[in-house]
N, C-alpha and C positions, 0 to 999 in steps of 0.2 A: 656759134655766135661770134662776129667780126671775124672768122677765119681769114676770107679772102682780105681784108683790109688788113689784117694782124701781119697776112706774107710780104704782101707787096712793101709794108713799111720795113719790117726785118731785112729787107734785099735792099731798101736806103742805105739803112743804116749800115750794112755790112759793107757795101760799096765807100761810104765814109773813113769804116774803119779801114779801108785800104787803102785811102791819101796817106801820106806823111806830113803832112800838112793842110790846111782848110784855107782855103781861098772864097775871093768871090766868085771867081767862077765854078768852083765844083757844088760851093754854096748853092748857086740860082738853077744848077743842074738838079741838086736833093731837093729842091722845093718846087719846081716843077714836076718829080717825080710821086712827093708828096700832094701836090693838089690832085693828082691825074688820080690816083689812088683815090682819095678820098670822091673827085665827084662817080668815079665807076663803083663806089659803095651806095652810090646813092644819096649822098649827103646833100644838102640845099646846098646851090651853088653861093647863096649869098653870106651862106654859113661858112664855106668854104675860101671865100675870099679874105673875109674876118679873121678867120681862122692862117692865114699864110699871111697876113698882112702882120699879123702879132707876132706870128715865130720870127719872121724876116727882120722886124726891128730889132729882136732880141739873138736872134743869132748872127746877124752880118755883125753886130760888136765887136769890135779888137777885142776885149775881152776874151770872148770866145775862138775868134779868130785864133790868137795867141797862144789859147789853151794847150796844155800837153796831152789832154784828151779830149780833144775838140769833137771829136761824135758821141763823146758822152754827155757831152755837154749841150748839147743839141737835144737828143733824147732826151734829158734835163726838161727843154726847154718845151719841146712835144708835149710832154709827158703833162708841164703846169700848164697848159693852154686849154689840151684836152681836157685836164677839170674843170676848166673856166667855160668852158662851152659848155659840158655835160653837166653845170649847175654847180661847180664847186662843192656843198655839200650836199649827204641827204637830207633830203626834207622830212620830214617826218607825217605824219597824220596830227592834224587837230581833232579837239575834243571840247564841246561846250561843259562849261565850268557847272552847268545846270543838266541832268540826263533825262533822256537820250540825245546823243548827239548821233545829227542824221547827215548820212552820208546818199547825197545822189548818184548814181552811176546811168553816166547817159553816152550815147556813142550810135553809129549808124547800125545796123540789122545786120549780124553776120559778125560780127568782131571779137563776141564773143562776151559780151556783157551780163549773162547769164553765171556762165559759168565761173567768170574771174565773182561775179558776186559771193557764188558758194565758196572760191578759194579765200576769198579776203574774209569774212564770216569764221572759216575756220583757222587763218592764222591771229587775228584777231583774238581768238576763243584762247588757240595757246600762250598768248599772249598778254592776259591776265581779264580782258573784256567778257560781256557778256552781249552776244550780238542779236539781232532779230530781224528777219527777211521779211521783204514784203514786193510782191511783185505787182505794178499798176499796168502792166501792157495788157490792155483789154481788149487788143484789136487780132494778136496774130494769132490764131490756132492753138492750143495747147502750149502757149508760152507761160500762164502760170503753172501749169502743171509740169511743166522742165524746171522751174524753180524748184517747187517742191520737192523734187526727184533732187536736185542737187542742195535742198536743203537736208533734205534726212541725209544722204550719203555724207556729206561735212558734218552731221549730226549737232545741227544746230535749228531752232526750232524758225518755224514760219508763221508768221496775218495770212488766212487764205482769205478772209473776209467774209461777211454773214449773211444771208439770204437778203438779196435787194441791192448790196453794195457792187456796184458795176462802172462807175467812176473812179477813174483815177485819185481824187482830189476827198471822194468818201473814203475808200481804201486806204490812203494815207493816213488821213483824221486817226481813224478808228487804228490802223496799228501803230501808231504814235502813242492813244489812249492803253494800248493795249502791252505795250512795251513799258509804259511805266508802273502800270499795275504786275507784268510780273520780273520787275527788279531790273530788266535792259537796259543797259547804258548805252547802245549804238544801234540806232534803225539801217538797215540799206534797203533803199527803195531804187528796185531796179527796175528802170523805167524802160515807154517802148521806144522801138528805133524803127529805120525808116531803112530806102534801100540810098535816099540820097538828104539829103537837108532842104526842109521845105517849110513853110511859114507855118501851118498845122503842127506838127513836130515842136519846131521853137514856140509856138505858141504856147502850148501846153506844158513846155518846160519852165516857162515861165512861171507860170501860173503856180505849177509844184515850188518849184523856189519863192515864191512870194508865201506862200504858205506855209511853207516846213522852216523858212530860214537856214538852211542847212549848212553845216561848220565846211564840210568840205562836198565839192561838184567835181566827181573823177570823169574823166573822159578815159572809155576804152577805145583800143585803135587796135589794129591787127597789123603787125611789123611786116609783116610781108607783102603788106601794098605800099609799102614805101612811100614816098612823096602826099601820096595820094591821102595816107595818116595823118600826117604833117598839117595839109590842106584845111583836112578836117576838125584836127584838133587848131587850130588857129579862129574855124570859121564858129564854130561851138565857143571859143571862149570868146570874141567877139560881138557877139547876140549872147550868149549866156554867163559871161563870166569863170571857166572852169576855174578851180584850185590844184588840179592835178593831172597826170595822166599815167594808165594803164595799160602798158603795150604786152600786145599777147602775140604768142610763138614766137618768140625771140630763139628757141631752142633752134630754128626752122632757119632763118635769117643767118646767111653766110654773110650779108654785105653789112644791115646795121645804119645804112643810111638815116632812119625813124630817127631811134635811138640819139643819132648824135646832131640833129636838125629840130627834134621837136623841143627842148627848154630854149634853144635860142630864137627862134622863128615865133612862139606864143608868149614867151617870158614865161612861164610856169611848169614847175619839176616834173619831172618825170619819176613818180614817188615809188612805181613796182611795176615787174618784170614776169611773165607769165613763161615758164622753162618747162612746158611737157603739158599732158592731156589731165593728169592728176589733180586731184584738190590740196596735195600741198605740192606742188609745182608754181608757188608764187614765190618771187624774190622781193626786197627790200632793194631799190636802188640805190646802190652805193657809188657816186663820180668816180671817186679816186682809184678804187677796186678795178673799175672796167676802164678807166684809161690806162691802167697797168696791164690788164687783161689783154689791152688791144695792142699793148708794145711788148708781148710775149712776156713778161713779169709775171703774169698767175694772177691767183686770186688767195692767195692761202690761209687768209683769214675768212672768207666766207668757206671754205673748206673742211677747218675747223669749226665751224660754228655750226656746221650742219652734223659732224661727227659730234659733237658734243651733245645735240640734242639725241641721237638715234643710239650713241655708245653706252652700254653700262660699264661706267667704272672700273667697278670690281671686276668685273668680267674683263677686262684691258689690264690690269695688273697681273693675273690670274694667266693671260694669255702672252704677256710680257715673258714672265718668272718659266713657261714650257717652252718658250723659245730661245733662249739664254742655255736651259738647260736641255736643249735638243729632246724634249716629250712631247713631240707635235706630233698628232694622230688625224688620223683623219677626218675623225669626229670633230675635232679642233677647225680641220679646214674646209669643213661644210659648215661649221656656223662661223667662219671670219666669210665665207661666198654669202651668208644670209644676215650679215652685220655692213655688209657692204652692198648689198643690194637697195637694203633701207637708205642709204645715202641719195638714191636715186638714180638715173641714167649713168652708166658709165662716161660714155662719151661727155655729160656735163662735167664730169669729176675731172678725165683729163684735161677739159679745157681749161681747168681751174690751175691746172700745171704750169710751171715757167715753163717757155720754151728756150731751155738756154743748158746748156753743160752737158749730162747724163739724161738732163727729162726731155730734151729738143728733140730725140727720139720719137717721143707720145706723140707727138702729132701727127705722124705716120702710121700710126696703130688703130687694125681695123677692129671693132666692138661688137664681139656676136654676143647680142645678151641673152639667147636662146638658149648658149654653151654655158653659162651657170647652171640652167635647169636643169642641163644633160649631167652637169658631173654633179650638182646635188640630188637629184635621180638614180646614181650610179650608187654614191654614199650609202641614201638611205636602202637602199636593195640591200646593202652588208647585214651581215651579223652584227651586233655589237662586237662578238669575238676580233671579228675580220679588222671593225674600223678602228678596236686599240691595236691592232699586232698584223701589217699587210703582210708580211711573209709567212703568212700561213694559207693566201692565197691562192693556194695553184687551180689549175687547167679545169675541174669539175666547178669549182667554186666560183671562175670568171665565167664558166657559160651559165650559172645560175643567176649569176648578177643582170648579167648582161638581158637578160630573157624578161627578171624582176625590174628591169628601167626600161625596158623598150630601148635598149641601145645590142651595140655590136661587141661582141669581144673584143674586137680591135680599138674601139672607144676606152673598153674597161681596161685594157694591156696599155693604151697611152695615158689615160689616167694616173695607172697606179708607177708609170716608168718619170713622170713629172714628178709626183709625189717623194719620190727614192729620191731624185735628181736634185730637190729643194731640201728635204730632209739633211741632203749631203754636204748641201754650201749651206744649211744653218750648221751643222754641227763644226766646218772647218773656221766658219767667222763665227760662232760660241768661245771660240779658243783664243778666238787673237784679240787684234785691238778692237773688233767692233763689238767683240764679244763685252770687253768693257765697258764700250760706250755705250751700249745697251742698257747694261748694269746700274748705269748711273741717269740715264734717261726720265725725265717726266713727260707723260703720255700729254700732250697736246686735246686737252677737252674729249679724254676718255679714250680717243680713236687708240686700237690695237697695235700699232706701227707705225715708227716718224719715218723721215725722208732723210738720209744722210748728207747734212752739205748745205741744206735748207736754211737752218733755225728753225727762231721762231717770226 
């Protein structure tokens, strides 16, 4: 996500960091380099212009000029713009002070409005709500019945509706009626879509909204048509009014163009973020997070917040107290691979890294998420004996393993030569000073290991 945009600004700014001085000319050099970037992400160009017109009054300042770190200062200045474009804050979901409050989800065929309905359903659900699905596209093929599939899997209950009920506008009625008798405080009525925006289509959106009143109208868009999102979501809230919008595959999306075009081009937030094919692969959009994100700063508050929900505690104390005191088994290191898989995609977890000091590395690191199942595969082949005590290990013992994973001896001999290799740099930094910092460490929302250098 913003990869390609995230480089080419780092390569400004480092060019910056190598004047001795900030001028106007090296100034109108970094801000042409800065627009070029942004419109090859795809960004609206009108967006784009806005967007340089602001930085350029506030960084051509003697102020800044003068500064004695005038490219930090600049970043500074990036850094408040890009939240000002991407919405400043997040927005949150409304909620009718009267329940259910109904949420439409409307968007063109293909973007994916289905499925983000079962993601938001279930993060909803953990969320303290009680939600209820109700599908009215009565036209495409087996489109309620993909509801349903992505309602049981969210495991949150669905309106299929009652023999007779084959209108959009009955279907509604009745699981409105239906959500309040049994205690639902949020309908989402995922509507149909079209392959393009037609007066039929808006027609009948209408008509839903005139009838549901509904607290919030999310627009899905699919981040990887870029502009063409943008287009959509402008043209939807124009004839229909949206309140939000829901870009899906951003996981997918190197450039991000959507993302930093759609609150400015519709006026209306861009409220979540759809990061993988999973039902909880929905994000909260958060401005300030992903214009850090996109100036290599991380994200390490949504980092945390995702270990916090997936980490048990006691189990991160417990895993603290064996690594301080070098009792790290291997048993230990197949459930931190199965404590960290729950986080979700690797590759999101890095990008959630600063790219800056020791972590600027990560960016260049390739994610085989296949190679966890190989070495949790390998683990669980052991004995118990084997995975407290590896040196008992040898030559008979690797070819049983290896035969019980479906891997190679030569997999199970690099396994178990990593495992020595880490065992050996915790027990020489148990000793010294990180070994106290360790000691004194509070676990960041559960997660089993902080980041030295970081904070919080």
């Amino acid at each position: 996500m913003f990869d390609n945009l995230s480089e080419k600004l780092q390569r400004v700014f480092k060019n910056l960091r190598g004047e001795g001085k900030l001028s106007a000319e090296n100034m109108e050099s970094a801000l042409r380099e800065i627009r070029m970037a942004l419109l090859e992400a795809d960004v609206n160009f009108k967006v784009v212009k806005q967007l340089i017109e602001a930085i350029k009054v506030k960084a051509m300042g003697e102020e800044v000029l003068s500064a004695l770190s005038p490219s930090q200062q600049v970043i500074k200045i990036v850094n408040e713009e890009l939240i000002k474009i991407l919405g400043s804050h997040e927005s949150r979901l409304r909620f009718a002070n009267e329940p259910p409050s109904v949420f439409l989800i409307v968007g063109l065929q293909g973007s994916g409005k289905t499925t983000s309905t079962g993601k938001l359903a279930r993060w909803l659900s953990k969320n303290g709500h009680r939600p209820m699905l109700v599908s009215v596209d009565v036209y495409r093929p087996a489109a309620r019945e993909q509801l349903r599939v992505v309602a049981r899997d969210a495991g949150q209950p669905i309106y299929e509706g009652a023999p007779g009920e084959a209108l959009p506008l009955e279907l509604t009625r009745s699981a409105r009626r239906e959500a309040v008798n049994n205690g639902r405080d949020v309908l989402l009525v995922d509507t149909a879509g079209r392959l393009h925006i037609d007066d039929a289509l808006m027609g009948e959106l209408r008509q839903l909204k005139e009838q549901l009143n509904p607290v919030e109208i999310l627009f899905v868009a699919d981040a990887m048509t870029g502009q063409d999102a943008v287009k959509s979501a402008d043209e939807f809230h124009k004839q229909l009014g949206i309140t939000g919008v829901i870009l899906t595959k951003m996981d997918g999306d190197a450039r991000g163009g959507a993302a930093l075009s759609i609150r400015q081009v519709t006026g209306q937030p861009l409220k979540f973020v759809g990061i993988g094919e999973k039902l909880d692969a929905l994000e909260q959009f958060h401005p300030d997070r992903v214009a850090n994100r996109i100036l290599g700063m991380g994200d390490i508050l949504s980092f945390i917040e995702k270990a916090s929900e997936q980490i048990d505690q006691k189990k991160a104390v417990e895993m603290q107290r064996k690594l301080i005191e070098n009792d790290f088994t291997l048993a230990d290191f197949r459930d931190q691979l199965k404590s960290i898989r729950k986080l979700g995609p690797l590759s999101s977890l890095l990008d959630m890294m600063p790219k800056v000091g020791m972590m600027k590395e990560l960016s260049n690191v390739k994610v085989d998420e296949k190679e966890i199942g190989r070495v949790v595969a390998i683990i669980d082949s052991m004995t118990p004996r084997e995975r407290a005590n590896h040196m008992i290990i040898n030559g008979t013992r690797r070819r049983r393993i290896a035969k019980g994973s479906g891997t190679s001896v030569q997999e199970v001999n690099q396994l178990l030569k990593q495992y020595a290799e880490a065992r050996k740099m915790m027990k020489s930094l148990s000793g010294g000073l990180m070994g106290k910092r360790l000691g004194k460490m509070k676990l960041p929302g559960g997660f089993p290991f902080d980041i030295p250098g970081l904070g919080r």
